[in-house]
N, C-alpha and C positions, 0 to 999 in steps of 0.2 A: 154503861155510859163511859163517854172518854174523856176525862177529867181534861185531856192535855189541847181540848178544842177550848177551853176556859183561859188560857194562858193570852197573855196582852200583854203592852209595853205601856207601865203607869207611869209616868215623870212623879218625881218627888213631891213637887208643887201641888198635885194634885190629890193627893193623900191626908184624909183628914186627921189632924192632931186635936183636936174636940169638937164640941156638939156645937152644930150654929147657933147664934143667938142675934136673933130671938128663933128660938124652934122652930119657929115656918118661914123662916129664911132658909131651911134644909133645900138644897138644889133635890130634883126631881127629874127621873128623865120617863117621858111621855114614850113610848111605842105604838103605833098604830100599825096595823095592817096594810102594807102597799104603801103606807110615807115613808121617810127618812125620822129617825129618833132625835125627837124634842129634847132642850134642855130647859125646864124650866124650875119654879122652886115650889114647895108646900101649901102655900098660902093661894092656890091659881087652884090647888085640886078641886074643891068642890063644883067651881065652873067647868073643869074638862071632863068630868065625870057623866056618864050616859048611861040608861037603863042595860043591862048586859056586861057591863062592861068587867074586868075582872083586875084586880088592884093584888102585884105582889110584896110581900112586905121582908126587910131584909132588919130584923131587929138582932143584928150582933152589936158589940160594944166598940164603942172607942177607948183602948187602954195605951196608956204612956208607957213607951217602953222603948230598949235596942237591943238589936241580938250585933254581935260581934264576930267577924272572925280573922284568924291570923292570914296578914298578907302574903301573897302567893311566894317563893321563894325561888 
């Protein structure tokens, strides 16, 4: 696998710093076959859900943190 076809431009903004509240306010993004990728949030899943359909789940954490390094010189 080529890890470097995963690589995207994230803006800051976008990067979560904790867990939403209330939990299914979690944004969700829909892919379907042949559409363009949905945004929607957690609390919609049970209605877009269809017999077959396959649901992947991304349960890494949210930690507070910064990595630093020295400016270029």
């Amino acid at each position: 696998m080529r890890v470097d076809l995963f690589d995207f431009e994230l803006p800051d903004e976008r990067i979560a710093l904790r867990p939403a509240e209330p939990r299914d306010a979690a944004r969700l993004l829909v892919v379907r076959p042949g559409k363009p990728p949905e945004d929607r949030i957690v609390s919609e899943l049970p209605g877009l859900l269809r017999p077959g359909d396959a649901l992947v789940f991304n349960d890494t954490k949210v930690h507070t943190g910064a990595a630093y390094r020295p400016a270029p010189t």
